[in-house]
SENU-347511 format. One line per field, with one value per residue: x negated, y, z negated of N, C-alpha, C, O, CB in turn. Coordinates in nm, 2 decimals, always signed. Glycine has a CB too. Example, Ala and Ser with C-alpha at 12.3 -4.5 7.8 and 13.67 -1.06 7.14 Angstrom:
nxx <- [-1.32,-1.28]
nyy <- [-0.57,-0.22]
nzz <- [-0.78,-0.71]
caxx <- [-1.23,-1.37]
cayy <- [-0.45,-0.11]
cazz <- [-0.78,-0.71]
cxx <- [-1.32,-1.29]
cyy <- [-0.33,+0.00]
czz <- [-0.78,-0.79]
oxx <- [-1.42,-1.34]
oyy <- [-0.33,+0.11]
ozz <- [-0.85,-0.80]
cbxx <- [-1.13,-1.41]
cbyy <- [-0.45,-0.06]
cbzz <- [-0.90,-0.57]
REM end
This chain:
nxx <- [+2.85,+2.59,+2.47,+2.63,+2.52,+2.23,+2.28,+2.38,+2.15,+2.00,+2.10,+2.14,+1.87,+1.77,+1.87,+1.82,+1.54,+1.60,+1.62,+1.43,+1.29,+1.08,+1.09,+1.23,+0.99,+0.71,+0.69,+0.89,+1.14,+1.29,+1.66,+1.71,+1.45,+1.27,+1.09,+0.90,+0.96,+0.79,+0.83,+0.84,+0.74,+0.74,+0.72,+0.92,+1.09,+1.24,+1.11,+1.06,+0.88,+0.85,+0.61,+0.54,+0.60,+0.77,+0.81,+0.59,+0.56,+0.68,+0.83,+0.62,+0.38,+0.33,+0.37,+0.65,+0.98,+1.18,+1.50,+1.46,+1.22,+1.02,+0.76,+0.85,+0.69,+0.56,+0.73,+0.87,+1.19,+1.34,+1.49,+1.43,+1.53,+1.70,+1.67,+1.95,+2.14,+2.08,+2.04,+1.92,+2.07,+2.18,+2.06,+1.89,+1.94,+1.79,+1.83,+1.68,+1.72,+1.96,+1.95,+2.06,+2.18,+2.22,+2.43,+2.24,+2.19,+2.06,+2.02,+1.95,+1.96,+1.87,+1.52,+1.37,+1.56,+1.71,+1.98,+2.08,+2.26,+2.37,+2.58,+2.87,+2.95,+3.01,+3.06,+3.00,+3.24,+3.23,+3.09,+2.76,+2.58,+2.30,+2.14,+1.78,+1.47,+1.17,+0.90,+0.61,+0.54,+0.46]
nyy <- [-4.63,-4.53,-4.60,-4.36,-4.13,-4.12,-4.13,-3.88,-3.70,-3.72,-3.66,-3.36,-3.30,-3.30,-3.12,-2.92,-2.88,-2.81,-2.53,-2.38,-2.09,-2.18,-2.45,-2.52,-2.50,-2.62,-2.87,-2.99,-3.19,-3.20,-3.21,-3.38,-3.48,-3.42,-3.18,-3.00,-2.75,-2.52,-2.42,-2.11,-1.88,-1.46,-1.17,-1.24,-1.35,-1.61,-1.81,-1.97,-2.16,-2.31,-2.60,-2.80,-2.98,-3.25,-3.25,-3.05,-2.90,-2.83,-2.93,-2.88,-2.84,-2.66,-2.43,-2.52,-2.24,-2.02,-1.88,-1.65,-1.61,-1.69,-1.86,-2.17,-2.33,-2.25,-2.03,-1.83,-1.95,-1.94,-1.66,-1.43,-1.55,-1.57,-1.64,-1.73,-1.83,-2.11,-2.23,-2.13,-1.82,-1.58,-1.56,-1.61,-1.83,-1.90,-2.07,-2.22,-2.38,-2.23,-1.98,-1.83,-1.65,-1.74,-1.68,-1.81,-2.02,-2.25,-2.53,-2.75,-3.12,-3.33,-3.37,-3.45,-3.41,-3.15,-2.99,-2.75,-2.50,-2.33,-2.07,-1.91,-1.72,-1.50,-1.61,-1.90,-2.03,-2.10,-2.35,-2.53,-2.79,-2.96,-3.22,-3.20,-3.38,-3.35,-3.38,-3.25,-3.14,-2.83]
nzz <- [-5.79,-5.88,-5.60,-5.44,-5.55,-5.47,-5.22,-5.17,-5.30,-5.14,-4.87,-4.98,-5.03,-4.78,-4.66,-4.82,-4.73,-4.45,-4.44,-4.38,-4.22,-4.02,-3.95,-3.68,-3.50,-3.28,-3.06,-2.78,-2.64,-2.39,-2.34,-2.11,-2.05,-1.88,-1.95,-2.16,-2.41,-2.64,-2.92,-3.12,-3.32,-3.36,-3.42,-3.63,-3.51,-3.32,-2.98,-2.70,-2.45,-2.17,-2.14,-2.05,-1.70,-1.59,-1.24,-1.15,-0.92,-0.59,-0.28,-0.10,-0.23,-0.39,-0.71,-0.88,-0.85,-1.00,-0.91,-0.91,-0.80,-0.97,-1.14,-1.35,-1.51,-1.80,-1.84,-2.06,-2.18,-2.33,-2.59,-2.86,-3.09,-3.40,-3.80,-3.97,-4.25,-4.24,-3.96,-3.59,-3.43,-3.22,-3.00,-2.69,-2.40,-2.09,-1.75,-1.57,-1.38,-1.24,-1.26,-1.47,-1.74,-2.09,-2.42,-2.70,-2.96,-3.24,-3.41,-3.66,-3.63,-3.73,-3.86,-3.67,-3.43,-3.24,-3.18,-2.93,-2.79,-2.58,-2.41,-2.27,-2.34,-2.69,-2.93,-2.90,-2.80,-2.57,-2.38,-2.37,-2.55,-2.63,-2.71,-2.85,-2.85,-3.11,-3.05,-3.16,-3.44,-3.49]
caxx <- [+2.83,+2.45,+2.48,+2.66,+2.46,+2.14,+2.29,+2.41,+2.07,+1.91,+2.20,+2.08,+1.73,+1.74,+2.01,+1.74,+1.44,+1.64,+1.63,+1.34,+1.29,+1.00,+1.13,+1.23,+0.84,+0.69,+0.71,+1.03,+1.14,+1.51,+1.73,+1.69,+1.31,+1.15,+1.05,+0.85,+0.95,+0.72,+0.91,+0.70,+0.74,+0.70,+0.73,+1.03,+1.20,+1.17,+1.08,+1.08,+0.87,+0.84,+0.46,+0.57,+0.71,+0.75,+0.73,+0.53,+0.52,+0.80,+0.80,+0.51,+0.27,+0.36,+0.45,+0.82,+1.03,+1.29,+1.60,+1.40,+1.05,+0.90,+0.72,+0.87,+0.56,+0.52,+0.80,+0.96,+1.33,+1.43,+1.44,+1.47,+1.65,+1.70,+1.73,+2.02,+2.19,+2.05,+2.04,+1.95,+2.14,+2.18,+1.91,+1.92,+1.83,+1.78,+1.85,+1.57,+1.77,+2.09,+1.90,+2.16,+2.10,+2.36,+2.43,+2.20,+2.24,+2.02,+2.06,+1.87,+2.04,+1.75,+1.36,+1.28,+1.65,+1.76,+2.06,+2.03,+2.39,+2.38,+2.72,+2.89,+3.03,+2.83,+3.08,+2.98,+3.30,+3.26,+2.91,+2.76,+2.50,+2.21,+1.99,+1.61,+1.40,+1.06,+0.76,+0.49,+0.55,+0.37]
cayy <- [-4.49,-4.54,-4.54,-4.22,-4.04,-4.14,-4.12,-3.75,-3.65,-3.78,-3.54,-3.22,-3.30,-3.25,-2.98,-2.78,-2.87,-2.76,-2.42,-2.30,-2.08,-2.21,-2.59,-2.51,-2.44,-2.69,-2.91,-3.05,-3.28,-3.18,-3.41,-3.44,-3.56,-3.39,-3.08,-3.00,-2.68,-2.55,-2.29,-2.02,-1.73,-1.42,-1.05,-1.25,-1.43,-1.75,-1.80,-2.09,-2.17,-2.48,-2.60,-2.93,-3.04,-3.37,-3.20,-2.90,-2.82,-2.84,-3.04,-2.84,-2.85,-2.53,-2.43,-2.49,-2.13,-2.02,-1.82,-1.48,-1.59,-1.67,-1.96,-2.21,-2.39,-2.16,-1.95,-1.85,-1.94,-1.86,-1.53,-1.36,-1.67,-1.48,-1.74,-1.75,-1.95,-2.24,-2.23,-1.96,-1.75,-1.43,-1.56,-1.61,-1.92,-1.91,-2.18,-2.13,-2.35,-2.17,-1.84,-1.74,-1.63,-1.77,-1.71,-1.93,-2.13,-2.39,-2.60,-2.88,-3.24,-3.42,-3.33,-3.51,-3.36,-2.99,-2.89,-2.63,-2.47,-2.25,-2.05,-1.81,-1.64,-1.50,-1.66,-2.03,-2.13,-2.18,-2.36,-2.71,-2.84,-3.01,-3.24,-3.18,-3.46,-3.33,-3.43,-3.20,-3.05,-2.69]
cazz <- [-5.81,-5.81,-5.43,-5.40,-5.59,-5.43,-5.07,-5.18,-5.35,-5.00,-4.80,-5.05,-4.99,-4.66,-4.66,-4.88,-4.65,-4.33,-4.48,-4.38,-4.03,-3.96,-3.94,-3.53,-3.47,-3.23,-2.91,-2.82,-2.53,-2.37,-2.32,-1.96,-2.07,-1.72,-1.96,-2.27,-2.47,-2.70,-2.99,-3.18,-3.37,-3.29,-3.51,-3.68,-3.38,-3.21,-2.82,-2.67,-2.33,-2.10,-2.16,-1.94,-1.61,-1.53,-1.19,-1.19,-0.83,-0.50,-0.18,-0.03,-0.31,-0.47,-0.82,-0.84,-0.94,-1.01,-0.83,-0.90,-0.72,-1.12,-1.20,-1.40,-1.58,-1.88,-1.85,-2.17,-2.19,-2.49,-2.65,-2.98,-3.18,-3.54,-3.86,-4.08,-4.29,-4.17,-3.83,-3.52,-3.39,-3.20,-2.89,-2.50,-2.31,-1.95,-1.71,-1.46,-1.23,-1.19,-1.28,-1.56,-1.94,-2.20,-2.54,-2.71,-3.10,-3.26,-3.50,-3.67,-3.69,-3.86,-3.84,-3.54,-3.31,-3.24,-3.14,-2.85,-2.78,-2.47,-2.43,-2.19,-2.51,-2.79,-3.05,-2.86,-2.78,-2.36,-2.38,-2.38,-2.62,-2.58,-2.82,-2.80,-2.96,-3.14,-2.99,-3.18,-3.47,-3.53]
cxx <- [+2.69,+2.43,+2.51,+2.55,+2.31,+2.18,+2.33,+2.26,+1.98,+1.97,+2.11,+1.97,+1.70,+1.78,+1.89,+1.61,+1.44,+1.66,+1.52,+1.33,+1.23,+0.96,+1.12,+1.08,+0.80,+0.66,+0.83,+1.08,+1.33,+1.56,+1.80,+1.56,+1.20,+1.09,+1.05,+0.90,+0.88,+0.81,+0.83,+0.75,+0.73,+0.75,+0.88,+1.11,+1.15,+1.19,+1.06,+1.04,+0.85,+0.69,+0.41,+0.67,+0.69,+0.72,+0.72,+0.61,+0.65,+0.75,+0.66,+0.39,+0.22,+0.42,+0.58,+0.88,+1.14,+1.42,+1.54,+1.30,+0.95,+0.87,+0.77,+0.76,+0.55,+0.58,+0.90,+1.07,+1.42,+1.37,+1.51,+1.58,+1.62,+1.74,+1.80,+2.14,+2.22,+2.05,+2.00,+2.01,+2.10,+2.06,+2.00,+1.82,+1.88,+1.76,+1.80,+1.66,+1.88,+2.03,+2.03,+2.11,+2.24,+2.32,+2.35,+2.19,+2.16,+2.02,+1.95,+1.93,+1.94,+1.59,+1.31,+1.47,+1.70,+1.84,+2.04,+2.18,+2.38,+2.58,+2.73,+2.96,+2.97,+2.90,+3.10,+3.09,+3.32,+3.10,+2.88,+2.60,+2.44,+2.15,+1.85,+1.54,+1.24,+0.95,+0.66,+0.56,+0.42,+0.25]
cyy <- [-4.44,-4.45,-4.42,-4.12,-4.03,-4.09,-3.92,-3.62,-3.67,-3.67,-3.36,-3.19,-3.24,-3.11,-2.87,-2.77,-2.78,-2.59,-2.37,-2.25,-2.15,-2.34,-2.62,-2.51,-2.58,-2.74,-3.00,-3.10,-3.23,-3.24,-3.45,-3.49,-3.52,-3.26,-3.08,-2.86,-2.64,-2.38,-2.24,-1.94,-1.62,-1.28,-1.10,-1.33,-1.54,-1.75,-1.93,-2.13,-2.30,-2.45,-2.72,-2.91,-3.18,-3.37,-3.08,-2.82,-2.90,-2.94,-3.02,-2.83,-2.74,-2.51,-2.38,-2.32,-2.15,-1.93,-1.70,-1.52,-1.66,-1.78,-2.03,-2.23,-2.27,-2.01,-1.95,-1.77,-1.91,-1.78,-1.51,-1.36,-1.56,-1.63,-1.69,-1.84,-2.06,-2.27,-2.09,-1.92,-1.62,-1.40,-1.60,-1.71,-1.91,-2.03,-2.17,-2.22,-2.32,-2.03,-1.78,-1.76,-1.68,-1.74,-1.82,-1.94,-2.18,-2.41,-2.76,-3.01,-3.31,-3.31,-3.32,-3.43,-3.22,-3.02,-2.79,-2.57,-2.35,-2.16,-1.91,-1.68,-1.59,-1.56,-1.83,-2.11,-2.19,-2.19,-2.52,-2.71,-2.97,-3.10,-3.27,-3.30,-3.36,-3.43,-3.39,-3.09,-2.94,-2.71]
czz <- [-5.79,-5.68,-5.38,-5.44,-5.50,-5.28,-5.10,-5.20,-5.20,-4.90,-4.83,-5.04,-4.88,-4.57,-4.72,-4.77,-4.50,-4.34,-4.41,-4.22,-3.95,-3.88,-3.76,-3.48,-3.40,-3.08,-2.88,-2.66,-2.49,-2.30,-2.17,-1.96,-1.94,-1.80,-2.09,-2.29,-2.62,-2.81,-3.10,-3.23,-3.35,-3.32,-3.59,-3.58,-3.34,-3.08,-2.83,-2.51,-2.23,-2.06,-2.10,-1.84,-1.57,-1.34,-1.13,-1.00,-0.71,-0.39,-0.08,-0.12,-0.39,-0.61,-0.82,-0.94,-0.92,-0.92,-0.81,-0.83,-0.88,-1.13,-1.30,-1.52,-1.66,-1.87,-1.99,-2.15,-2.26,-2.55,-2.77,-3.11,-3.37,-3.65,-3.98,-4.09,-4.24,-4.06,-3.76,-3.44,-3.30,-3.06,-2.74,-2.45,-2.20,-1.87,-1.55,-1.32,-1.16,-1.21,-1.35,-1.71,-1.98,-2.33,-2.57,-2.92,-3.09,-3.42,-3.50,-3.69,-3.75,-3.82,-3.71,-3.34,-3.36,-3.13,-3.02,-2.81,-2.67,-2.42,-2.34,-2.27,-2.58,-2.93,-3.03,-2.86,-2.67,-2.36,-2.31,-2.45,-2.57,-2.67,-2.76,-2.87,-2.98,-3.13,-3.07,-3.29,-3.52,-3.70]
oxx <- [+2.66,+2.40,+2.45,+2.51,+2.29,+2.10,+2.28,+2.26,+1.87,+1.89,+2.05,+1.94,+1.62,+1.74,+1.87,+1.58,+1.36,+1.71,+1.55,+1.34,+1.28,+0.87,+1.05,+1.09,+0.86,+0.61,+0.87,+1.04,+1.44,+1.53,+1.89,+1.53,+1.09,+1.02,+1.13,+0.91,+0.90,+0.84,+0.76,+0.85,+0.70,+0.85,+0.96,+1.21,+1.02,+1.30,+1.04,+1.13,+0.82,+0.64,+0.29,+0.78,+0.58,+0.65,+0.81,+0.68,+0.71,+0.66,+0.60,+0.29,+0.11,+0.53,+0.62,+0.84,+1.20,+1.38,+1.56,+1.27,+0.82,+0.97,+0.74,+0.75,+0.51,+0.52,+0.99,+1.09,+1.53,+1.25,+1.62,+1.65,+1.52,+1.82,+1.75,+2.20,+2.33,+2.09,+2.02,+2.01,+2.00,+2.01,+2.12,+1.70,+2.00,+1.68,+1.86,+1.68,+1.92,+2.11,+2.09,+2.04,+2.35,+2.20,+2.37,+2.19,+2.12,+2.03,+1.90,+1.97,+1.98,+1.58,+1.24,+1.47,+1.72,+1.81,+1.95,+2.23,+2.39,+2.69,+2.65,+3.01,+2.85,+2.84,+3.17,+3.09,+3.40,+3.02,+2.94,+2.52,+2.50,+2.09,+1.82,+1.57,+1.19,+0.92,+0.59,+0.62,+0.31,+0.19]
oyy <- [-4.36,-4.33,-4.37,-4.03,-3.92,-4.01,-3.84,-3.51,-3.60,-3.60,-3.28,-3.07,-3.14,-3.05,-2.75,-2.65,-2.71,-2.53,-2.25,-2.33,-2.19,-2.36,-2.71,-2.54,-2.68,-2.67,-3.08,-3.02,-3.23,-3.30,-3.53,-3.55,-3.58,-3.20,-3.13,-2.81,-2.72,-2.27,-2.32,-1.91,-1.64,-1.26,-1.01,-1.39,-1.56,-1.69,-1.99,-2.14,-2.40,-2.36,-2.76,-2.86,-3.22,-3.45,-3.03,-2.72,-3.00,-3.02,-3.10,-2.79,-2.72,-2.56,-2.27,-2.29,-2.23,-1.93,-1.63,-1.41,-1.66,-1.85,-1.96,-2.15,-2.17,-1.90,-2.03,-1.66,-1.86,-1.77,-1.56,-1.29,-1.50,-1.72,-1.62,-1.91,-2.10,-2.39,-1.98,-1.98,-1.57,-1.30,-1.61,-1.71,-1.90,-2.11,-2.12,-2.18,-2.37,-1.95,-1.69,-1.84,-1.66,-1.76,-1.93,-1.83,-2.20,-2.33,-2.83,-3.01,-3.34,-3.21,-3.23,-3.42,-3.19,-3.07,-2.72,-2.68,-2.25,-2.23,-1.82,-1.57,-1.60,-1.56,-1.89,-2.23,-2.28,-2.10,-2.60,-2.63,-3.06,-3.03,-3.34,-3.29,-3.30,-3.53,-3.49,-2.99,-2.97,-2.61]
ozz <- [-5.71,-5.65,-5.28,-5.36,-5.46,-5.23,-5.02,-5.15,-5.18,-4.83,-4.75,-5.05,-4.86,-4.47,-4.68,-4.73,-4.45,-4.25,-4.39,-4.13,-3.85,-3.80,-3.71,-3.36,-3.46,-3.00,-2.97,-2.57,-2.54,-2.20,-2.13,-1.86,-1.91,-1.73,-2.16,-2.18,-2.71,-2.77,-3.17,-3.17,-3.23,-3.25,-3.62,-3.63,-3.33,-3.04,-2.93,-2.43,-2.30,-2.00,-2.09,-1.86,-1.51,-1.29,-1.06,-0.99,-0.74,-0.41,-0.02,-0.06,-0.45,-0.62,-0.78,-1.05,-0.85,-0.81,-0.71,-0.77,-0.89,-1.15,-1.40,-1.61,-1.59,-1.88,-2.02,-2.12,-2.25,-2.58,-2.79,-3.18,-3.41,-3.61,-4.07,-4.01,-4.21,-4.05,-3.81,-3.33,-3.31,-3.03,-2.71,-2.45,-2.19,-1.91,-1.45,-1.20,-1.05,-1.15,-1.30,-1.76,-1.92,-2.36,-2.50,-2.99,-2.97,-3.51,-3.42,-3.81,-3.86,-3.75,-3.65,-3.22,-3.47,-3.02,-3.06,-2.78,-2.73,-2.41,-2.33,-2.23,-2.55,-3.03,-3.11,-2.89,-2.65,-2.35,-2.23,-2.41,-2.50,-2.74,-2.66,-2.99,-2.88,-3.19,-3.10,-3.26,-3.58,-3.74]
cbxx <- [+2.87,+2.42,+2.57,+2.79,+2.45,+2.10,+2.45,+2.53,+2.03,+1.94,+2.40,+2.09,+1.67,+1.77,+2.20,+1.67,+1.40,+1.76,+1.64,+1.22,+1.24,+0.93,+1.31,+1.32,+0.72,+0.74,+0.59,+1.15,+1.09,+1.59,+1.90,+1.71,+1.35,+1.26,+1.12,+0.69,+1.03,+0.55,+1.06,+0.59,+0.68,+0.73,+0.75,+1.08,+1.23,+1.23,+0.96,+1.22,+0.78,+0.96,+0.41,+0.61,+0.72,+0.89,+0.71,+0.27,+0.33,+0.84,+0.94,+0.54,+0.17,+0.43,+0.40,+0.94,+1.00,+1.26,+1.74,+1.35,+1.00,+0.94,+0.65,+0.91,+0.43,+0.38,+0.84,+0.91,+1.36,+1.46,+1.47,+1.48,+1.55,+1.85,+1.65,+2.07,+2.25,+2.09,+2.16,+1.88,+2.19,+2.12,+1.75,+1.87,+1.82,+1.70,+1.99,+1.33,+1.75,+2.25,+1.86,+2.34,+2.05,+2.43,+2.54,+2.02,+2.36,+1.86,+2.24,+1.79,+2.12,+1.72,+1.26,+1.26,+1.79,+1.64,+2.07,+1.93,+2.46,+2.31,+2.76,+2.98,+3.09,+2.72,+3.21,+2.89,+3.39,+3.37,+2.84,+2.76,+2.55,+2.13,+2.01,+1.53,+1.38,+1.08,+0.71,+0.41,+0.63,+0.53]
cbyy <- [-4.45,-4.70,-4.59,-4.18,-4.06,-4.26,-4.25,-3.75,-3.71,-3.98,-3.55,-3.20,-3.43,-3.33,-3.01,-2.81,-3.00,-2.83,-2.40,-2.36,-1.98,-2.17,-2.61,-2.37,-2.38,-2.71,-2.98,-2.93,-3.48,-3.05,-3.44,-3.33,-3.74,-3.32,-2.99,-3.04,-2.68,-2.57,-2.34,-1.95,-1.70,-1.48,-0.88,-1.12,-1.35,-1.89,-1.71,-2.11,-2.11,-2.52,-2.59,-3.08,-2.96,-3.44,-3.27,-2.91,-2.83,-2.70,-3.06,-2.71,-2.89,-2.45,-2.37,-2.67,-2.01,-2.01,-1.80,-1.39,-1.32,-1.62,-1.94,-2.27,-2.43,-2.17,-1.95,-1.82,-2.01,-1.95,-1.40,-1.27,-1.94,-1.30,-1.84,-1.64,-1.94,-2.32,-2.28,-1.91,-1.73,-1.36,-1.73,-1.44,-2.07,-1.85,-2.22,-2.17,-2.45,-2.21,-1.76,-1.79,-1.42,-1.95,-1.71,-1.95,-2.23,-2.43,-2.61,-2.87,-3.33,-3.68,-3.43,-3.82,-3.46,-2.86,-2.84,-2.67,-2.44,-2.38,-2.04,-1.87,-1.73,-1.29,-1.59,-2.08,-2.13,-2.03,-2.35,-2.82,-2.84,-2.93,-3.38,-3.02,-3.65,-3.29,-3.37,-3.14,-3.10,-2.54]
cbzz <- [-5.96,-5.76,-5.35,-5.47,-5.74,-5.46,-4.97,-5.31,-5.49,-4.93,-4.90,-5.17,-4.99,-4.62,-4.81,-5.07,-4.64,-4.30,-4.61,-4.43,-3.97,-4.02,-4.03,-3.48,-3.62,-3.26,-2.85,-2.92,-2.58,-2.34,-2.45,-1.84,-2.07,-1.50,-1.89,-2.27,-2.45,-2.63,-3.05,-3.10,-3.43,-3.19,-3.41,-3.71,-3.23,-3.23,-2.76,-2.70,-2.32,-1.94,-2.31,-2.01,-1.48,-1.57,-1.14,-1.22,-0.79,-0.44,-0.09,+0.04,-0.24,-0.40,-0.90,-0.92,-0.93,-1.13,-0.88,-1.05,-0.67,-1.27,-1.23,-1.32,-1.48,-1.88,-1.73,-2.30,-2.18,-2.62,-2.56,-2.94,-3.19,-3.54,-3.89,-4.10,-4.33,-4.21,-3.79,-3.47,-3.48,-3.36,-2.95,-2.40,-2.34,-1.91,-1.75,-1.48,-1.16,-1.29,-1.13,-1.54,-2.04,-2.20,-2.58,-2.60,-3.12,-3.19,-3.47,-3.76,-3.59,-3.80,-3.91,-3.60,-3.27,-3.22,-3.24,-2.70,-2.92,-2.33,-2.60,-2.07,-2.63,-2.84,-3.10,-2.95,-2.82,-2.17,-2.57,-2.20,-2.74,-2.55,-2.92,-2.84,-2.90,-3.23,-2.85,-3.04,-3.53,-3.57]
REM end
């Protein structure tokens, strides 16, 4: 019984810590590992910009862009994530190399992995999820 209790008080611990907005704040590696995202604050919202490329620039020695003409390298992808109950919601990630916005979700699975949920929906059920590992926290 011990055990339970302990493994449960260890669950609730973390369950209460993951509460906080500010938890997403950071640098965070995604899980294709060619690209750093760095996620911030921002009058209440979170943003989210790529602050790495594994590589930066194209076959002619130019900074790689995207479908519009824009610069990759420190373009922010994610817009105006809102936090509630325990996770965010209600934001827009862009996928610089198909040049399309999706519904975007995150969610924390431990300290160190996020969740990223990209979705052609805004109630995330035609999507695909991502896990990000944390590199840097804020």
């Amino acid at each position: 019984m011990k055990f339970f209790s302990t493994l449960f008080l260890a669950f609730f611990t973390f369950s209460l810590s993951a509460q906080s907005a500010k938890d997403v704040e950071g640098v965070w590696m995604v899980a294709s590992k060619d690209a750093y995202v760095e996620i911030y604050q921002s009058k209440g919202k979170f943003f989210g910009k790529i602050t790495w490329l594994e590589e930066p620039y194209d076959k002619n020695g130019n900074p790689k862009k995207d479908e519009k003409g824009k610069e990759i390298l420190h373009m922010v992808i994610m817009k105006n994530f809102v936090f509630e109950e325990g996770e965010w919601v209600d934001g827009s990630v862009y996928d610089a190399e198909s040049g399309k916005t999706y519904h975007g979700s995150m969610e924390l699975e431990n300290p160190e992995k996020l969740k990223l949920r990209g979705s052609i929906d805004s109630f995330g059920l035609l999507g695909r999820t991502e896990t990000w590992t944390r590199l840097q926290k804020k």
